[in-house]
N, C-alpha and C positions, 0 to 999 in steps of 0.2 A: 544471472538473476538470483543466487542461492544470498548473496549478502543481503540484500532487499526481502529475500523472503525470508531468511533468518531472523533480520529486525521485527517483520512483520509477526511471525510464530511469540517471540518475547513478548513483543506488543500485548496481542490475543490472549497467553495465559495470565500477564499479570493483569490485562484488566478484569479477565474472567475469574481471577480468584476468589472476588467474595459473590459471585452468583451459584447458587445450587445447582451443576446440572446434572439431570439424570446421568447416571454414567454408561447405561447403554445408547446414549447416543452423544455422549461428552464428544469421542475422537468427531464425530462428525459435526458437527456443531463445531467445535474449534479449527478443524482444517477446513471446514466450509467456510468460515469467517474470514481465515488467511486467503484463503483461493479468492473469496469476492473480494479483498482489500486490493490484492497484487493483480486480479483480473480488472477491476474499478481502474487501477497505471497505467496497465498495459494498453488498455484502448482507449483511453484518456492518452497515452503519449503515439497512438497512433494514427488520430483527429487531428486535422491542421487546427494551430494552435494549443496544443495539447501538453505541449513542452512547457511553454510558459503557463499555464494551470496549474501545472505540475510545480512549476518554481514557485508563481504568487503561493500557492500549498506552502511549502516548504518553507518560504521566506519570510511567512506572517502575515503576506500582505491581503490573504484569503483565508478567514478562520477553519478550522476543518469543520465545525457545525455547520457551516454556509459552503460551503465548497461543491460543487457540482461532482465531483472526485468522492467525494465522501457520500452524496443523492446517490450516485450510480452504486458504489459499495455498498448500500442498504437495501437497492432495489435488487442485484444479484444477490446475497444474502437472503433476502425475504423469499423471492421467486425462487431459485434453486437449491434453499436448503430448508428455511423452515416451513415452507407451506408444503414439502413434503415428511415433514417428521411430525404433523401435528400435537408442537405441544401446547400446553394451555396458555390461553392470551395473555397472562400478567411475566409468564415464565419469556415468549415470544418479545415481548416488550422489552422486557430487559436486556435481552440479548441483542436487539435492534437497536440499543442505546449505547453497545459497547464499539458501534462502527467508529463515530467519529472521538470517541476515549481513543481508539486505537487506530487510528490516520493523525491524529494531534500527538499521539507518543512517537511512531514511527517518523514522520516530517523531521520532529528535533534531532533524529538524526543523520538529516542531511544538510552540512552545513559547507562553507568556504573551504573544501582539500586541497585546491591548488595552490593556495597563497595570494589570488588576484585581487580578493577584497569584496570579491562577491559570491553570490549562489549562483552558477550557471549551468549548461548543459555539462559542461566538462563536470564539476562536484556532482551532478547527479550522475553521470557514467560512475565515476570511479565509488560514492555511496554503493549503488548499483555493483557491481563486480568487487568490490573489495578496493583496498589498496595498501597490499603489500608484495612481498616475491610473489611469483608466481601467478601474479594477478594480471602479466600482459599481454595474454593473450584474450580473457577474459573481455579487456576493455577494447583491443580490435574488434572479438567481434559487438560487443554493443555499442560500437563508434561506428560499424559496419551497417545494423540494425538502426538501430537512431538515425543515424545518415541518408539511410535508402528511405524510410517515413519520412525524414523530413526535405527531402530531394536535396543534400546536402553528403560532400565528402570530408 
């Protein structure tokens, strides 16, 4: 999962670069942001049908502004980081606007890695894990993990 959440952390500071945030609570504000995006996948790809969300996501065929993937991203975001940092509602607002900037930046980087012509379960395992050396064991186990959610070998 460190390739998806690497995307994800890129994602977060470029879209947050031109917002002000305090900087005593910047680290958390930005790794909360990341945590709800990659938390928004993970249980989005753990719901039957979850996988295919995940692809219309990815594949254009579901805007991130409209995405159910990107509601659940906003609603952990809101509920577990900013309503406990209370900061001011214009500052709050802004940074609830950066979820689907940043689920519409990270998607474009899940595109056709196998060569098959499409966006499938396979291109988002290897997004997911990387793919270069070193990266096969990686994709066993999230071929492992995806397979057991989706009652699939």
């Amino acid at each position: 999962m460190s390739a998806i959440a690497d995307i994800i952390k890129q994602q977060v500071a470029s879209a947050a670069g031109g917002i002000q945030i305090p900087s005593a609570v910047k680290n958390q504000v930005l790794g909360g942001l990341s945590d709800s995006i990659l938390g928004s996948l993970t249980q989005t790809a753990a719901k039957a049908g979850g996988v295919d969300a995940i692809k219309n996501l990815v594949t254009g065929k579901v805007s991130a502004a409209s995405s159910p993937i990107t509601d659940l991203a906003g609603k952990l975001f809101a509920n577990n980081v900013l309503k406990s940092l209370n900061l001011d509602a214009a500052l709050s607002k802004s940074l609830s606007g950066l979820v689907p900037v940043v689920m519409s930046g990270a998607s474009k980087f899940i595109k056709d890695k196998d060569g098959d012509g499409d966006v499938d379960l396979n291109d988002i395992i290897l997004t997911l894990t990387g793919s270069g050396a070193g990266a096969g064991l990686g994709k066993t186990i999230a071929k492992g993990i995806l397979g057991s959610l989706l009652g699939k070998k």
